[in-house]
C-alpha positions as CSV (number, residue, x, y, z in Angstrom):
1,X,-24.1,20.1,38.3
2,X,-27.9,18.2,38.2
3,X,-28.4,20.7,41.0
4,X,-27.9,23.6,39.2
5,X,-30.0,22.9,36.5
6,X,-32.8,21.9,38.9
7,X,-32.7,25.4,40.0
8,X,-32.7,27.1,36.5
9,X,-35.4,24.1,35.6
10,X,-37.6,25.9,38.6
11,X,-37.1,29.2,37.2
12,X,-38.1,28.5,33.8
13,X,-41.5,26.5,35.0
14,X,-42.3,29.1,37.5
15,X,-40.7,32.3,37.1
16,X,-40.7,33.0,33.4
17,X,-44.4,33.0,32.8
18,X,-44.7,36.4,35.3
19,X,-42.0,38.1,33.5
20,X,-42.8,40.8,30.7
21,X,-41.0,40.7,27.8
22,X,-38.9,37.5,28.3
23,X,-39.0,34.4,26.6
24,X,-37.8,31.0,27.1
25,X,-36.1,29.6,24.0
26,X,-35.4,25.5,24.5
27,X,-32.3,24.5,22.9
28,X,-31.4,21.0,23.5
29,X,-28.3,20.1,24.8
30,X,-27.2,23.5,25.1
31,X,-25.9,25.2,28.6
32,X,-28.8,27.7,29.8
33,X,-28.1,31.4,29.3
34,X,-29.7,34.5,29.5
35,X,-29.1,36.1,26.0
36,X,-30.3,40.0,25.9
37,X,-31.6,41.5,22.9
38,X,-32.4,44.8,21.9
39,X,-35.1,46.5,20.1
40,X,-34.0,45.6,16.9
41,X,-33.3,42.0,17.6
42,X,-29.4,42.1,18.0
43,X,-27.4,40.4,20.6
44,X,-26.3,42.5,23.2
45,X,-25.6,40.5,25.8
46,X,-25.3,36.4,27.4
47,X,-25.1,35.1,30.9
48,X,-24.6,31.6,31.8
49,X,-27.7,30.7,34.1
50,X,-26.4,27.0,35.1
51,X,-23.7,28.1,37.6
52,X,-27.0,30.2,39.2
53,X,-29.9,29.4,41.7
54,X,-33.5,30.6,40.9
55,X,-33.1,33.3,43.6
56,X,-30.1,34.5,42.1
57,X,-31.5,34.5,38.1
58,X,-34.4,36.7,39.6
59,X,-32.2,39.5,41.4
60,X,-30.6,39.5,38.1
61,X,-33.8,40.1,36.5
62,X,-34.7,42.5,38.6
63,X,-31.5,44.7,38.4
64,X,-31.7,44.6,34.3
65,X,-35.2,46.1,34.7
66,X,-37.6,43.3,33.5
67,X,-41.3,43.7,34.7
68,X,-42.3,40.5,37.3
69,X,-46.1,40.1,37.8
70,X,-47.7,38.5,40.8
71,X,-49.7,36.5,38.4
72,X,-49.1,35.7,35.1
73,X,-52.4,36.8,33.8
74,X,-52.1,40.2,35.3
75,X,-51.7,43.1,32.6
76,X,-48.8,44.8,32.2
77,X,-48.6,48.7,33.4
78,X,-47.9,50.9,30.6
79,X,-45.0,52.2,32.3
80,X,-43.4,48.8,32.2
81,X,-44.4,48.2,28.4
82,X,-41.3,48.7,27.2
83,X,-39.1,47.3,29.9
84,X,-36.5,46.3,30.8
85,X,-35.9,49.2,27.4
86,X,-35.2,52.3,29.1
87,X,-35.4,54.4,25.8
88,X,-37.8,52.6,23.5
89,X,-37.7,53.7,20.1
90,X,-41.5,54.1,20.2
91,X,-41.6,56.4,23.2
92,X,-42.0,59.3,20.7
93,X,-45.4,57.9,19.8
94,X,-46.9,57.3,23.2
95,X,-45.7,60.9,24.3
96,X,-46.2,62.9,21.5
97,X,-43.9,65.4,21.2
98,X,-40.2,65.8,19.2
99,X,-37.1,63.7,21.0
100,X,-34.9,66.3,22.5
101,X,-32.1,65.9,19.9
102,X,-34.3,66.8,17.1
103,X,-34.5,70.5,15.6
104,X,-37.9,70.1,14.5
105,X,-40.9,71.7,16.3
106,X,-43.2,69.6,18.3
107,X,-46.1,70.1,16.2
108,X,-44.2,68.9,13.0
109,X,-46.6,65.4,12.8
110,X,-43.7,62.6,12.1
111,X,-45.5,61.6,9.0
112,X,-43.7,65.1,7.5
113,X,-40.3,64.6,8.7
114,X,-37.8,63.1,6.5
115,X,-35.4,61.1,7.9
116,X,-32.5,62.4,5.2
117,X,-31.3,65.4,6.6
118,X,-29.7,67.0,3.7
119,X,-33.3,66.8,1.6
């Protein structure tokens, strides 16, 4: 088991500083795992990282959609701001225009909508 946690050890050293958007939470004496939040903070998700190598924690990473830099000082592309959130709940701001549920106009500015529907 030492070498499973050497891999996940290498990870963490190496690998997590290039990654956008994930952080590295030191619990001691507690099994690694991958736990997946959403915007709001809430669990959605764990995965056990001991039984994994560092290859295999990166495909992983990869295939949830988290942003890798080359180098961990590079900036982040806007695209990739968000990630690995496909629909951020602030993509309404950066785009400016109505999400494509709502009956409102575009031009309605968002500091005029109420959020009660039956006001």
């Amino acid at each position: 088991m030492a070498g499973s946690y050497r891999h996940v050890k290498a990870f963490v050293t190496q690998d997590i500083p290039l990654y956008h958007n994930l952080v590295m939470k030191h619990i001691p004496g507690a099994d690694p795992e991958l736990v997946l939040l959403n915007h709001y903070y809430e669990e959605l998700d764990r995965i056990p990282l001991s039984h994994m190598t560092r290859t295999d924690i990166n495909s992983l990473l990869a295939e949830l959609g988290f942003y890798k830099k080359a180098q961990a000082d590079d900036e982040v592309p806007d695209e990739f701001r968000f990630s690995p959130a496909k629909d951020s709940p602030f993509k309404e701001h950066h785009t400016r225009s109505a999400p494509a549920n709502s009956d409102l106009p575009e031009e309605t500015p968002p500091e005029k909508v109420s959020p009660h529907k039956d006001l």
